[in-house]
Structures are given as C-alpha cells and as structure tokens.
C-alpha positions in Angstrom: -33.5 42.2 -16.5 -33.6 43.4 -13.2 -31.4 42.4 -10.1 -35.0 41.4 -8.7 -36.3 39.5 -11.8 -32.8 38.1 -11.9 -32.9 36.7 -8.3 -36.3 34.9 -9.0 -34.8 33.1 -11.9 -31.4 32.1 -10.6 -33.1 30.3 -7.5 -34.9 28.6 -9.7 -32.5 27.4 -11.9 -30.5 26.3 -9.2 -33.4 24.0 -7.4 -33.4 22.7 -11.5 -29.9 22.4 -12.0 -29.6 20.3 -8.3 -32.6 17.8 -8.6 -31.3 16.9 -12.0 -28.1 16.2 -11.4 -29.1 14.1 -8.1 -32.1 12.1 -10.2 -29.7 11.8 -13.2 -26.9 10.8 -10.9 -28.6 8.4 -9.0 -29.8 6.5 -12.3 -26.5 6.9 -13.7 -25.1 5.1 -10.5 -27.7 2.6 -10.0 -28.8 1.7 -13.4 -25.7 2.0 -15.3 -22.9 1.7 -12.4 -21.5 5.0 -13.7 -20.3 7.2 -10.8 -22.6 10.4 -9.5 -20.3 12.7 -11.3 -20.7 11.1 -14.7 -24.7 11.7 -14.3 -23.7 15.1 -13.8 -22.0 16.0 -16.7 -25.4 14.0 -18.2 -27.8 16.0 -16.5 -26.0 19.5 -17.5 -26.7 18.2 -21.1 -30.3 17.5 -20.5 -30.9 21.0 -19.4 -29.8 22.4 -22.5 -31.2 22.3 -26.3 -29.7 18.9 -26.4 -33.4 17.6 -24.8 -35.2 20.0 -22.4 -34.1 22.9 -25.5 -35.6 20.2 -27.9 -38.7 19.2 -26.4 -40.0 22.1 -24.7 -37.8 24.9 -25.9 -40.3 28.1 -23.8 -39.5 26.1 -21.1 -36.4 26.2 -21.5 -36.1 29.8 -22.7 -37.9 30.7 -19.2 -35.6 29.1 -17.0 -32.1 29.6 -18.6 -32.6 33.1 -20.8 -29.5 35.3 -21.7 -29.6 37.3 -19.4 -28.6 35.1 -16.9 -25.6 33.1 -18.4 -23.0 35.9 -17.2 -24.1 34.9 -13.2 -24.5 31.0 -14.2 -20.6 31.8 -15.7 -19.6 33.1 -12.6 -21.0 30.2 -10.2 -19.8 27.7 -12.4 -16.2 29.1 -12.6 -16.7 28.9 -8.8 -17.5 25.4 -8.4 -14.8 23.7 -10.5 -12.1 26.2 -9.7 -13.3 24.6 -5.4 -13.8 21.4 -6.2 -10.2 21.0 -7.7 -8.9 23.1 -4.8 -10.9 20.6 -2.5 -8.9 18.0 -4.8 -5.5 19.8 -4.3 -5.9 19.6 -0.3 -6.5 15.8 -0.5 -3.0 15.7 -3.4 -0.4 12.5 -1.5 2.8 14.0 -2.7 4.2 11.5 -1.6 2.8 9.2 -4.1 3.8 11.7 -6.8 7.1 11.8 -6.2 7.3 8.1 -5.7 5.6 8.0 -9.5 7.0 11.3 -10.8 9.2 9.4 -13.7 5.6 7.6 -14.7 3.2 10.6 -14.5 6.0 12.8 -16.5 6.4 9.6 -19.1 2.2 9.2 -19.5 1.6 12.6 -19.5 3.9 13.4 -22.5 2.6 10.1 -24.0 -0.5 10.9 -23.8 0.4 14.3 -25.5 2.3 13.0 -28.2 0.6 11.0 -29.5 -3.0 12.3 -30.3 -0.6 15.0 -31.9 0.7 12.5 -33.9 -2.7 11.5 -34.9 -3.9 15.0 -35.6 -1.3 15.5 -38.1 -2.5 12.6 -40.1 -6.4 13.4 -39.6 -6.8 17.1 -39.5 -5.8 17.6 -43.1 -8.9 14.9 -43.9 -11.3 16.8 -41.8 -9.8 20.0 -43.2 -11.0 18.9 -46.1 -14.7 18.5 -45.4 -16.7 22.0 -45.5 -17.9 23.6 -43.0 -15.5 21.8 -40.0 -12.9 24.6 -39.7 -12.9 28.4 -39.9 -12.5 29.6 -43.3 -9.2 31.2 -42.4 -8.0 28.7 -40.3 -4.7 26.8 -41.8 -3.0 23.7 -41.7 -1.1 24.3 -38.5 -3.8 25.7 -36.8 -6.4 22.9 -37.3 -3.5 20.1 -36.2 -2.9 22.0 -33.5 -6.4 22.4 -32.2 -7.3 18.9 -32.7 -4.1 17.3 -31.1 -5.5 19.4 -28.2 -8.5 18.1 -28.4 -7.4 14.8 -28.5 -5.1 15.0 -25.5 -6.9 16.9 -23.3 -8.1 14.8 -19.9 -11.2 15.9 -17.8 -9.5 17.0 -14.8 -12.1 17.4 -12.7 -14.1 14.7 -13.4 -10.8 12.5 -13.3 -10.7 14.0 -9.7 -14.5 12.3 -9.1 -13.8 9.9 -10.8 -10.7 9.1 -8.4 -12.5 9.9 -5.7 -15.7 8.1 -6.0 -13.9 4.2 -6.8 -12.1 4.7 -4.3 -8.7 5.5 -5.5 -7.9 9.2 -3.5 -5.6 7.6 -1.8 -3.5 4.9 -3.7 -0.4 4.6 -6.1 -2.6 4.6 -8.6 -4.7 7.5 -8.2 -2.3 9.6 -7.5 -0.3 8.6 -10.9 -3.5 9.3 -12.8 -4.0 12.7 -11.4 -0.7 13.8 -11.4 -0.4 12.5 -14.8 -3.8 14.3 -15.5 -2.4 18.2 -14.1 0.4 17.6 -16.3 -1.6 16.8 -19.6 -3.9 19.7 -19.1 -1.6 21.7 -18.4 -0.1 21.4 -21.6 -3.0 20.9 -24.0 -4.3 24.2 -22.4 -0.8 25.8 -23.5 -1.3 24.8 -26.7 -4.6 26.3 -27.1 -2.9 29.2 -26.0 -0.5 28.6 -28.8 -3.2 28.7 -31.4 -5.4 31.5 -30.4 -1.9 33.5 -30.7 -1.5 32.3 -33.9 -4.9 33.3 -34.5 -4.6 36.7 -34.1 -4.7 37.4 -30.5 -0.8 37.9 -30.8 2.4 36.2 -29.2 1.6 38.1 -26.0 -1.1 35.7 -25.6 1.3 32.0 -25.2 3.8 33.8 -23.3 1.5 34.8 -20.6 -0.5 32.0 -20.4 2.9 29.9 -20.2 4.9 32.4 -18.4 2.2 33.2 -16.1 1.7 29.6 -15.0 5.3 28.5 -14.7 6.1 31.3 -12.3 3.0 31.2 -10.3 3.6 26.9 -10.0 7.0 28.0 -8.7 6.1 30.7 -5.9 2.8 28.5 -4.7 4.5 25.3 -4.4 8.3 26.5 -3.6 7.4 29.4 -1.2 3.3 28.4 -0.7 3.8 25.8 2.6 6.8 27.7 4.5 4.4 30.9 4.1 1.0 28.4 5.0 3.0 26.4 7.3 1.5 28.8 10.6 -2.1 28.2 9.9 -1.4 24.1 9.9 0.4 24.7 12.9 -2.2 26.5 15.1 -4.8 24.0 14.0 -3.1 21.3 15.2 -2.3 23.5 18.2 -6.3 24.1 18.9 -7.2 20.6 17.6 -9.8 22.7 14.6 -9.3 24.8 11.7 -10.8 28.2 13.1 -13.2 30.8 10.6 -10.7 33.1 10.7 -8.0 30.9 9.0 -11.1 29.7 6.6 -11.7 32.5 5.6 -7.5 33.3 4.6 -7.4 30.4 2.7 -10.6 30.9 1.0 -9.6 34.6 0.1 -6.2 32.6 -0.8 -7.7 30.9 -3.2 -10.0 33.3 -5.2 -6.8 35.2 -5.7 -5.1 31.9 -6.9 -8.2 31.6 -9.2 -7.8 35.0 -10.2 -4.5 35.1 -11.1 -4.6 31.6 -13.5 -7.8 33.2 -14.9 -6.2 36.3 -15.9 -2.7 35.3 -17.7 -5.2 33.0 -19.9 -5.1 29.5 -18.1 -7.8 28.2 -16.0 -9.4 28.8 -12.7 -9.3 25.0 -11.9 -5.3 24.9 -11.9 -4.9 28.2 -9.3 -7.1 26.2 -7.0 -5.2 22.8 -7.5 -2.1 23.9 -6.8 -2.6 26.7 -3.9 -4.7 23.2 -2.3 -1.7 21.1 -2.9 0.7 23.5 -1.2 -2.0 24.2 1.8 -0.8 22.7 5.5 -2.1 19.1 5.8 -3.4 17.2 8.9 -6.0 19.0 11.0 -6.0 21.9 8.8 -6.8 20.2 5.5 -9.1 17.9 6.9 -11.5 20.8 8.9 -10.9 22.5 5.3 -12.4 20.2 3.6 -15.1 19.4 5.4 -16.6 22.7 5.2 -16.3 23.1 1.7 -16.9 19.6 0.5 -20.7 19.6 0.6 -21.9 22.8 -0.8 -19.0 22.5 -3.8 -20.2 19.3 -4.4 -23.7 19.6 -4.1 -24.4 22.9 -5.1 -21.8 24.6 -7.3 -20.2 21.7 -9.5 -23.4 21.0 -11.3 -23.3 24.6 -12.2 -20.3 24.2 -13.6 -21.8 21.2 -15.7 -25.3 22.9 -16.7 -23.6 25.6 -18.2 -21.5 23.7 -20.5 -24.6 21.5 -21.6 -26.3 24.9 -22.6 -23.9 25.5 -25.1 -24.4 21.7 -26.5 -26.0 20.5 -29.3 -26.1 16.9 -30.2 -28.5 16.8 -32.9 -25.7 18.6 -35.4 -24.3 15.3 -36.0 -27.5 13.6 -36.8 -26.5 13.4 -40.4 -25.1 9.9 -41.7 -22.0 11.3 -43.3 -21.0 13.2 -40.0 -21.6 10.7 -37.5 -19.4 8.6 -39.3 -16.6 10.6 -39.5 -17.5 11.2 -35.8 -16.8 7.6 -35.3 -13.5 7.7 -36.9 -12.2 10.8 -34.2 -14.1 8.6 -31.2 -12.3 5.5 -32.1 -9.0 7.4 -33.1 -8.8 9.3 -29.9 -9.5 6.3 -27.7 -6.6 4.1 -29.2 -4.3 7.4 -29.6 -4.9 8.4 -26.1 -5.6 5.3 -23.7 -3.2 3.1 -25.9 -0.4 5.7 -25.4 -0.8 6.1 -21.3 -0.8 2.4 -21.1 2.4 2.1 -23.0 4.3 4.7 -20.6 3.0 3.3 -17.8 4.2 -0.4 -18.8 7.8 1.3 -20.3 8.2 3.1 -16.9 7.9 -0.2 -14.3 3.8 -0.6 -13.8 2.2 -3.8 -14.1 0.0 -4.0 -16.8 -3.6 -4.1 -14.3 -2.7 -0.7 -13.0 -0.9 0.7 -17.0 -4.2 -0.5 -18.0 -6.2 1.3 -15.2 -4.6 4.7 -16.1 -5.2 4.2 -19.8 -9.0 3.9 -18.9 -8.8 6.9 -16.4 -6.8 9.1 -18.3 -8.9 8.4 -21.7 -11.7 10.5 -19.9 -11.9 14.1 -21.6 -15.7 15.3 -20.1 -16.3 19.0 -19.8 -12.6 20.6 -19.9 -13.1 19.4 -23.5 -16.0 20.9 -23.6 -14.7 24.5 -22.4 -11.2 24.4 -25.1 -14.4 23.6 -27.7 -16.5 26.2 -26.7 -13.5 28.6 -26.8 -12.9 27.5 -30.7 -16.3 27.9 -31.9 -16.2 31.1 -30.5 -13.0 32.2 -32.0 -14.3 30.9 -35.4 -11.8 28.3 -35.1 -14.5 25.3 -35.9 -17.6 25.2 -37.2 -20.8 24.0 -35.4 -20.6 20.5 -36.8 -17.0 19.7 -35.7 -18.0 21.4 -32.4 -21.2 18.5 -32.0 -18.5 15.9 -32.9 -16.2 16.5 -30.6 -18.9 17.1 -27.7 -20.2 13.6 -28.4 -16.7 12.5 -28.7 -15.9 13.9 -24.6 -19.3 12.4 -23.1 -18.5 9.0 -25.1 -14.7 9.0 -23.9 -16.3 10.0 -19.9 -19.1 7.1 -20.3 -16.8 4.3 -20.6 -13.7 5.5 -18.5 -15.6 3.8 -15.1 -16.4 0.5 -16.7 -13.2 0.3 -18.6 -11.4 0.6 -15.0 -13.1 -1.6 -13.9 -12.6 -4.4 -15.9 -9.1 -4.1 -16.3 -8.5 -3.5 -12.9 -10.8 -2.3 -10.7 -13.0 -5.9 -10.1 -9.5 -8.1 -10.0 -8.2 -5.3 -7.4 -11.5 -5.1 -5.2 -11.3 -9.0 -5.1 -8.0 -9.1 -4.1 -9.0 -6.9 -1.1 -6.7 -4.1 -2.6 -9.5 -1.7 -2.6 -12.9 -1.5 -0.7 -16.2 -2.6 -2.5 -17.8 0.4 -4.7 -20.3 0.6 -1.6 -17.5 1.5 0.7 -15.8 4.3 -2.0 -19.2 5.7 -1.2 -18.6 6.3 2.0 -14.5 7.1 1.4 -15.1 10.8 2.2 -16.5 10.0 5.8 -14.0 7.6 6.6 -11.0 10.5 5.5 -12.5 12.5 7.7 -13.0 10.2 10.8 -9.4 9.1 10.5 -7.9 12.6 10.1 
C-alpha cells in the first residue's frame, strides 16, 4: 500500500474508531451506568469481526485491511503506554505507603490464588481438544491460565478509578497500587512460559531483570534527577514546551525500554509518571496530554484488540459452558481472594469489598497476554474466544459491583461526590492544582 493510500485509510479509521467509542460510550454510561471507558473496550469489539466483521465484512475489510494494523499497533501502543503515564502523574504515594502492607497482601492474593485454581482446572481443559497447543504440557497450560486468571486490567482499573471518583482516596490508590503489582507479576509469568516454550531462559531473566532494575533507577534516582523541572515550574507558575517536550521524550524512552526487555509499554510510563515532580508541573502536564490520550489514542488502543476478537467461537453449547465454569471460577478465585487480604490486613469490609469488585476487572491487558498465546500456539482459537468473553464479562460488572458494595453507601454518606460530579473530577484537579 502506499504511504498515500495508507494516509487516506488511517484518517478514516480514526474518525470511525472515535465516533464509536463516544456513541458506544455514551450508551454504555447513560443506558447501562457503566463508565465511558467500559463502552470503549465495547466499541473496539464492534469494529472487529465480532459485529461490523460479521455483518458487513467488505466494509470492514475496507476500513481496517492488513496493511494497516502495523500503524494502528503503533498508535495504540502509544495511547495506553500515555494514558497510564497520565495515571502515574496523578499516583498519591502517600496513600501507597500508608496501604503498602494491604496492596502487597491483595496483590499476592489475588495471584495465588487463581494459580491455585488453574492447577485444579487446567488439567480438565487440557483435556478437551483443540484448547491448548499440541505441544504444550501440563506446567505450561497451569501456568498460562493462572495468568490469565490473575491478571487485572490496569488501564481500565485506572478509568475506572478515575471516572467514580476514586483518583484520589485510600481506596483508589489501594486498588491501583495493588493493580501495578498484580500485573506486574502475571506478566512475569508469561514471561516464564514463553521461556519455557522455546524462546529460552534469556527471555524471564530480562523481562524480570530488566524491570526490577529499571523500577529501581526511575523511582530511586527518577525525582532527585526530575526534581529541577518541578522546581522551575513552580518558579514561572506553568510547565513550559521546552520541559514538555523532556518529559515527553522521557517517557518514549521509558516506553521503549519496558518494551524491549519483554514487559509492557504501559508500566515504563506508569512508573517514569509516578516519579515525575508534582504540583505545578504535574498538573500543566497533565493537562496537555489528558485530552488527546483520552480522546484520540486510547480507543486505538481498544479497536485494535477488538480486531483480533471473535466471539462467535464459543457459540457452541458444549463451549460456552465450560466458558461459564472459567467466568464463574475466576470471579470467586480472584475477587474472593482480594477481599480476603484486604479484610486480613485491617480494611472494613465496604472498602475489602470495593477492591474485590475493582480488582476482579481483567478488560484488554487480558486480551493482549491472550493474543500473545494464540500467537505462540500456546491456545487454540476456542480457548482464546473463552477467555475474551471471560475479560469483557469480568470488566462489565466491576462498576456495578462497586457500586453496590460500596460505592452507593459511600456517596450517601457524603464520602464521595455523586457519579455526576466524578464527571467533572478531572476539571476540578486541575482548578485546585
């Protein structure tokens, strides 16, 4: 295709890509009191074969062909690895380290036990053809699935956060810190298994090794090295382009790096925002890249993964009910074991229950450890449509589950605004910064 042909068709996938994640988002939000992000992740699934593919499939061969899902990659890699940078600016780590003993305890909780629960239900689904590789063994397939299982959606527990109002409470902060951790983990054990899988040791030990040191030079060196550019802002009174355009270069590298020993783009970004200078600096920051990551280049991120889903696969009786049996196995393996180590660690049981809700949530990060299995021939197409449906069923009910266990008793009480007010949460940071 050329670079010409190419421009036509990427403007026009990205005027697609944005009105359907605004229309779907708005329904999601007004119909079905889901927030924006949630009819995101939606719309990127209606874009793909899943319905538009199904329906009209020359349409939908026109406006997303090959040729173009390098570049859609690219911009999608873009927007998440932003938006949790974006995240990382607005990190209280304060509230962290005042909840550092729970967010360690639910973390590991919420690892342990879907592991748990993979090593008594991966040797069933081992069983059924056509689920795993051929070559794939009995390690391999519990190990996969406990990831799976444990994996949280990190960045759409960040919009999550953000949109009920949370960004700045106890609680919030627990989840997300509690999220970083959980990821970080399942995503070393998926390094684990693709170097059991023939990509060699080399792979784990520079995905984990990689990660651990560059954790340790952002955050223990990042803000005495930053701390200049938070000082001449508050200096000035305004972040200035030059010092935008530091920390933007600042945080493709940090992007680049996490990409390249094997972990993800999204946790470079998360932790260079976390060690960024706060006050005037993070604030002006975030304004300017607030709107266009969050307009613009997170749906990307979202249409790309639906492109690569199929839902129909698991049409057949026989599969959707064993895909019933991972749904309701995850849910009570993953939610039930955050709320445990959140009670066994000093939280009431309102706010153990609110993070068992939030942290249940696996959306798209799912979605990208998936995609990497089918490609390695780790899973087979089937398993692959189970566990998709399994993500966008664990994301759908993560909002109203929060909200009945805590997030209705809590805005009552006046301990957080009305869901009208979380609307406008974003302004209000940035009028009081």
């Amino acid at each position: 295709m050329a670079p010409a042909q190419l421009s036509v068709i990427f403007f026009m996938q990205l005027f697609a890509i944005v009105a359907a994640s605004r229309c779907v988002g708005w329904l999601a939000k007004r119909y079905l009191g889901q927030p924006q992000v949630v009819g995101e992740m939606i719309a990127g699934v209606l874009l793909g074969p899943s319905l538009l593919g199904l329906l009209a499939p020359e349409w939908q061969a026109v406006l997303f062909p090959k040729e173009t899902r390098g570049l859609l990659y690219a911009v999608a890699q873009l927007g998440v690895g932003l938006y949790m940078f974006i995240v990382g600016l607005g990190f209280r780590a304060d509230h962290f380290r005042s909840n550092a003993r729970s967010a360690t305890a639910v973390s590991l909780s919420g690892m342990v036990a879907p592991f748990v629960l993979a090593i008594a239900i991966a040797p069933w689904l081992r069983s059924i053809p056509g689920l795993f590789g051929p070559g794939v063994t009995a390690t391999q397939a519990v190990l996969f699935t406990g990831a799976c299982i444990a994996i949280t959606a990190f960045p759409m527990l960040a919009r999550i956060i953000h949109e009920r109002g949370l960004s700045n409470t106890p609680l919030g902060t627990l989840s997300l810190s509690s999220g970083a951790i959980d990821d970080a983990g399942a995503w070393t054990v998926l390094a684990v298994v693709l170097a059991t899988f023939g990509d060699g040791p080399g792979v784990a030990v520079k995905a984990i090794g990689g990660a651990i040191v560059f954790a340790v030079v952002v955050l223990g060196l990042g803000p005495r090295l930053l701390r200049p550019l938070g000082e001449r802002a508050e200096r000035i009174g305004h972040i200035g382009q030059g010092d935008t355009g530091i920390a933007l270069m600042l945080f493709l590298l940090a992007a680049f790096a996490m990409d390249a020993v094997g972990m993800h783009a999204v946790f470079g970004g998360f932790l260079l925002g976390v060690a960024m200078p706060r006050g005037v600096f993070a604030a002006g920051l975030k304004r300017q890249l607030e709107p266009m990551t969050v307009l613009l280049l997170l749906p990307c991120f979202f249409t790309f993964s639906g492109l690569n889903t199929q839902l129909g696969l698991v049409a057949d009786p026989a599969l959707l009910g064993v895909t019933l049996v991972v749904l309701a196995a995850s849910v009570l393996a993953k939610g039930g074991a955050c709320w445990a180590a959140a009670r066994l660690t000093g939280q009431d049981n309102a706010t153990a229950l609110g993070v068992g809700a939030l942290m249940n949530a696996r959306g798209l990060m799912e979605l990208i450890i998936i995609n990497i299995g089918l490609a390695r021939g780790i899973i087979g197409p089937a398993l692959f449509s189970m566990l998709v449906l399994m993500a966008i069923a664990t994301t759908l009910m993560a909002s109203p589950l929060f909200e009945a266990v805590y997030g209705r008793k809590a805005r009552a009480r006046g301990e957080l605004g009305t869901l009208e007010e979380a609307d406008q949460v974003a302004t209000l940071e940035r009028a009081a910064s």
